[in-house]
N, C-alpha and C positions, 0 to 999 in steps of 0.2 A: 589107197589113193581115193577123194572123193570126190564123188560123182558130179559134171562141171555138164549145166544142159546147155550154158554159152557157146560153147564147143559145135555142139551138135548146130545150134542157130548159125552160128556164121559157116558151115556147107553151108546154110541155104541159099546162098548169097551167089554161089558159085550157078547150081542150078536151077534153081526154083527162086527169079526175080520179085516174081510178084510177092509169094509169102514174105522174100526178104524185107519187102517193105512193111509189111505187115507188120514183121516182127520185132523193126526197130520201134515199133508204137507200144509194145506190150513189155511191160517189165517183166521178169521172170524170178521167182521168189523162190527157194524152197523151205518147205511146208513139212514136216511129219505127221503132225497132225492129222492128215489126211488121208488114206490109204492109197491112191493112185494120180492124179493132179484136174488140175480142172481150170478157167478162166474166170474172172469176175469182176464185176465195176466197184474201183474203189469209192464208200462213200463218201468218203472227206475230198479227196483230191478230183475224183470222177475222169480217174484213168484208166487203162485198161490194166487187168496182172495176170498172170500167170503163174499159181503156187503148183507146186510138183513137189511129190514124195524120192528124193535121191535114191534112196531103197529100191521104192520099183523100176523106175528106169536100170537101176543096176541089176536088176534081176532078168531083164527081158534077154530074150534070143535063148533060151531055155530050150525050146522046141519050137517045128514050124507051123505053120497056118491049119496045119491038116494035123498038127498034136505031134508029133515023131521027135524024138530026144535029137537035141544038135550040143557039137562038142568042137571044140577048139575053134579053127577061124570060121568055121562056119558058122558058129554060136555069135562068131563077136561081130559078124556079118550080118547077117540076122536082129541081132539087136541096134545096128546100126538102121537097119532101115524100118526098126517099129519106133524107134523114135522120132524120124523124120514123119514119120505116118500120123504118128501122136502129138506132134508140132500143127503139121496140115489141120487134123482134125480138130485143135482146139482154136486156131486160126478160123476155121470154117466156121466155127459157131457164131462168133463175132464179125465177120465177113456179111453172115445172112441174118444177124442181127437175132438171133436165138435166146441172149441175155436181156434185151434191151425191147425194142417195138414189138416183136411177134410171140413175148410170154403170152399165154393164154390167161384174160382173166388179168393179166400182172402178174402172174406168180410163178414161179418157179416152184413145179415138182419133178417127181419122180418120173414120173408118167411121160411129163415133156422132155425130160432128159431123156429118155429112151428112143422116142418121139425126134427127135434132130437126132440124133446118132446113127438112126437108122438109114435118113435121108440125106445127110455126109458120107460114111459110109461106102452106098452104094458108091465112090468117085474112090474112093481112098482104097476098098477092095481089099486081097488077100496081104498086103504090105503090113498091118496092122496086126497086132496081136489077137489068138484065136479066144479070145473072151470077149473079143470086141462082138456089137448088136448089129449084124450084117443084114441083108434082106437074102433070100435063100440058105443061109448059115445055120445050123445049130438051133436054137428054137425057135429061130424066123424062116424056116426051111418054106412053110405058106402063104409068106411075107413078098410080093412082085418086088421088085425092083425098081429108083426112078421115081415115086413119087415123093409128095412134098412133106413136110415134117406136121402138118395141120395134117393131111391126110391118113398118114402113120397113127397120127395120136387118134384120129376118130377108131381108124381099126383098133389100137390098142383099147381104146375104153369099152368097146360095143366086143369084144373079147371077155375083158375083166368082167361087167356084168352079164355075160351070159355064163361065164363060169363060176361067178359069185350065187347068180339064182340057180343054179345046177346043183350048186353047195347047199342050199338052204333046202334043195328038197331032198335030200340025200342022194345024189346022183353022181357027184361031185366024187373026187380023191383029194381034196384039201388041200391041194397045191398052190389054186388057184387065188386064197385071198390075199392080198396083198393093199399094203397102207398107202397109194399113188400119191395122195395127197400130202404127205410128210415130204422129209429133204431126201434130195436122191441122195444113193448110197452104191460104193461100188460093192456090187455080188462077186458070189462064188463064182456062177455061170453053170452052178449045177442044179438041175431040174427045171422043167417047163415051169414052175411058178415064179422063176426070178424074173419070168418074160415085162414083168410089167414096172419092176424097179431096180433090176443090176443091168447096169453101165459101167463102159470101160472108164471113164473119166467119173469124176466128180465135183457137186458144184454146192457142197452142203454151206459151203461157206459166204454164201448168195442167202441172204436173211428176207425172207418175206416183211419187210419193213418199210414206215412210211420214209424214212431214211434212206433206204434204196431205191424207190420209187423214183425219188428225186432225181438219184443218182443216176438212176435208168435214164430216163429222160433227159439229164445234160449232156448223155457221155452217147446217145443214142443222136445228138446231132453234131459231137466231135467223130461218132462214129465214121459218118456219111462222107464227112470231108478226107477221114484219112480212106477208107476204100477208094474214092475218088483221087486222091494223090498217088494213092498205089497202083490204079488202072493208067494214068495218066503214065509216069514214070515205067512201066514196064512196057505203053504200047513207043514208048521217044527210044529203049534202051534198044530197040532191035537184037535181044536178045530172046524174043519169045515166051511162053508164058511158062516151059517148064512142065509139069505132069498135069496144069488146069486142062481138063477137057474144052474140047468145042463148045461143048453144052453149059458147060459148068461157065464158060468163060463169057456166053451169053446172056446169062442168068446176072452175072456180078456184072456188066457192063448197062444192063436193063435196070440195075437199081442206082447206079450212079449217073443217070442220063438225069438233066436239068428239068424239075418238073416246078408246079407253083408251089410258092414258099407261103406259111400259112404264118400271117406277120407276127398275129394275136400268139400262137406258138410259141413264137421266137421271143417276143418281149416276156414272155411270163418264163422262159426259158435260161433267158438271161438275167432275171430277177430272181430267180431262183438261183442261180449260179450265186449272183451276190451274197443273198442272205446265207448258200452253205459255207461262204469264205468265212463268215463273222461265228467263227468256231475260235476255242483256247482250250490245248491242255488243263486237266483240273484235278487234281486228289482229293478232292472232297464228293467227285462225284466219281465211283466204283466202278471198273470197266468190268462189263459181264461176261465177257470172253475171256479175259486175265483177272482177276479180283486180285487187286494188292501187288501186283507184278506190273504191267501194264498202266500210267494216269489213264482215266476217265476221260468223257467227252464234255464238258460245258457247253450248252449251243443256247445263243439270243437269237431270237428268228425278228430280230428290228434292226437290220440294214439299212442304210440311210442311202440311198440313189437319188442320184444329182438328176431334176428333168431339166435340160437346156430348151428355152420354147422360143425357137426365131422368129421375132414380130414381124417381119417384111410381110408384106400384101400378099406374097406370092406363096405365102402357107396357108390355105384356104380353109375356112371354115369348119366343112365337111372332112377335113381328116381332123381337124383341132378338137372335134367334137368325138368324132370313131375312138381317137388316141386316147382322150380324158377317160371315157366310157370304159377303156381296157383298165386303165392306171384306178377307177372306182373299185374295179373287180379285185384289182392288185393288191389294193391297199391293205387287203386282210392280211398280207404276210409281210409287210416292208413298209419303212416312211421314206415318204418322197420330200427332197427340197426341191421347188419350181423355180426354175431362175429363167425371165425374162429376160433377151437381150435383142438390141440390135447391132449396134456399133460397139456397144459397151451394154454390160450389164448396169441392171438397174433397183442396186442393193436397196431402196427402200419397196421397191416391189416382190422382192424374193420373199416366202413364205414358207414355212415346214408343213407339208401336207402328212398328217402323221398317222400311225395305223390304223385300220377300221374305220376310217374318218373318209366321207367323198365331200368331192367338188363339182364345180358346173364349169364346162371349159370357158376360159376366158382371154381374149385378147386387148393388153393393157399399153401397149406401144404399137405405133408403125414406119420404121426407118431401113436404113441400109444393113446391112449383115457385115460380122467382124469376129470367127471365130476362136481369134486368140483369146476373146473377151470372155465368154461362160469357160475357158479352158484354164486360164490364169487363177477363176475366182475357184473353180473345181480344186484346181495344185493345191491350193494355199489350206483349204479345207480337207478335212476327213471324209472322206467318202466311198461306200466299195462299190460304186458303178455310175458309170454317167452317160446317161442317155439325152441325143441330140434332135429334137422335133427342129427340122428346113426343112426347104427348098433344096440345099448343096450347092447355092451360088455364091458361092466367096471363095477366096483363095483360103488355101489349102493348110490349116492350123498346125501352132506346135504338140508336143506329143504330150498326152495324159499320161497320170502317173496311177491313174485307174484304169480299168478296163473300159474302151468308148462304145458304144453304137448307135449308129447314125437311122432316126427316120425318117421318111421322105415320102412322097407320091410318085406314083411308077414311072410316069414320064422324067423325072430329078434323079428317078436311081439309073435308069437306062440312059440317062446323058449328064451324068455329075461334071461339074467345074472341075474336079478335081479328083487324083486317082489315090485311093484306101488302100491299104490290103485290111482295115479294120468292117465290122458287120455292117453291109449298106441293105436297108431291109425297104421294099415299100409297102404303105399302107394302101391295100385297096377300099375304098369307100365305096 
């Protein structure tokens, strides 16, 4: 019978609310490929996934936390709750944002995978498999307990170099060198030298690329919103949080509390989400993961986003000016069409602002506002993003067949005419 990790996802539903939210956001893939499983931002789509080895989950509940052979229900017992463990913990990474904002550097190694494991972990304790990177555990026996995954990873490095110079004068047993900066890798779990690159998870499949980078960064602020929907829905379900500590449950409520939004972010954020849409299957170009098995990636990085500019008086200069300023900087990776409107757009003033190419902000009309008008001429054209420079005094447009967001000045976003669930961002000038 094979190995089904859906299964194990929906208990979580029953007791562990929160994860269950969690989990309905994370695909769940399996992988052989890989020796034990791990999380990661897709870069095409920039969702969350979860690949897992069927093999090793099928092999857990072997023995207990302290190594001791287990047989029959206790076995299947056992394996039941290292995988619930191993759910939590890959949920945790992406929770505290371990793929995404707090790579060190950007990058994904070994080092920081050890590094977050240690500081998940500590919450997740003996339930986990004993190969798991605990703090008091097995080679972390001098490791405290509790602190942050940046603090771990400094112990870890200021470790590896004192026992790397220890090796170079001959003082060393050669255990100690280890490649942290390669792709982490799941170890043996035998001997103190795996201390610094065997993890129970794996996350080789997280490419140090300028392709991920992106990905990090688009999928690091769909992040935000689902932890935020998942705090949300778990404090309305009066069912409690489930095995989240006090602590832990403070920590993930302090990162999704409302702080300032940094606009310039978000427009290059969202422009970047465009141009990875403007991707197509290709045979001509060789997937380096599958060669000949697998199409290729083709990618044009010249996106065409619509800028909607509301001529009304009440879009004032000084953000007209900030917003051009960001869209100069932008232009290296996308072309812009500028479409002028007030009541109606005003197709002999619309222009292709195109890549590499700046402009001086400019206002060419001044009338009433009518935003069916830039949304009609957006439908009828091709475009993979439309962005909307108001005020937000007009009633309330029909729906794009692109992706919309609205900017605005703080005072327009804090009292809009009209209610979005689409991105209302303001410009602070």
């Amino acid at each position: 019978m094979s190995f089904d990790l859906d299964i194990h996802a929906f208990r979580l539903l029953k007791d562990e609310p929160f994860f269950a939210s969690i989990s309905r956001n994370v695909s769940k893939i399996q992988n052989r490929g890989i020796p034990t499983a791990g999380v990661l931002v897709n870069p095409t789509t920039h969702f969350f996934e979860m690949h897992y080895n069927p093999d090793f989950f099928s092999s857990l509940g072997k023995v207990d936390f302290q190594g001791n052979e287990l047989e029959g229900d206790a076995s299947i017992e056992r394996r039941d709750v290292e995988i619930r463990a191993i759910l939590k913990h890959e949920f945790y990474h992406l929770i505290f944002a371990h793929l995404t904002e707090r790579l060190p550097d950007g990058k994904m190694t070994a080092m920081w995978n050890v590094a977050a494991d240690l500081a998940i972990n500590c919450e997740i304790g003996q339930d986990l498999p004993n190969i798991a990177c605990i703090p008091g555990h097995t080679k972390f026996t001098d490791y405290p307990s509790g602190l942050s995954a940046e603090q771990y990873y400094e112990m870890l490095k200021e470790e590896k170099e004192k026992r790397d110079k220890e090796k170079q004068e001959g003082k060393g047993d050669g255990d100690g060198q280890s490649g942290e900066d390669g792709q982490p890798q799941q170890g043996s779990g035998e001997g103190d030298g795996d201390k610094f690159s065997s993890t129970l998870d794996d996350h080789s499949l997280w490419g140090n690329t300028e392709e991920n980078k992106v990905a990090s960064e688009i999928a690091g602020e769909r992040l935000k919103k689902m932890v935020q929907d998942a705090v949300e829905e778990t404090s309305k379900s009066g069912r409690g949080w489930g095995s989240v500590s006090a602590k832990m449950r403070g920590e993930i409520i302090e990162r999704v509390k409302t702080k300032a939004v940094d606009w310039k972010s978000v427009l290059r954020y969202f422009i970047k989400a465009s141009v990875n849409a403007d991707k197509h299957n290709s045979m001509k170009r060789i997937n380096r993961r599958y060669p000949y098995i697998h199409a290729g990636r083709k990618t044009s990085r010249t996106a065409n986003i619509a800028i909607s500019i509301d001529q009304s008086g009440s879009v004032d200069d000084g953000m007209l000016s900030a917003f051009f300023e960001q869209l100069n900087k932008l232009a290296e990776i996308a072309t812009f069409t500028v479409i002028p409107f007030d009541d109606a757009v005003f197709e002999e003033k619309v222009y292709v602002w195109k890549k590499g190419q700046k402009h001086k902000r400019e206002r060419v009309l001044c009338g009433g506002t009518n935003f069916d008008a830039p949304t009609d001429y957006v439908n009828k054209h091709s475009f993979d993003g439309h962005i909307v420079l108001t005020d937000m005094y007009a009633p309330k447009p029909k729906a794009s067949k692109c992706q919309r967001m609205w900017m605005t000045s703080e005072d327009c976003a804090n009292h809009p005419y009209f209610k979005t669930s689409e991105k209302v961002i303001a410009i602070k000038v």
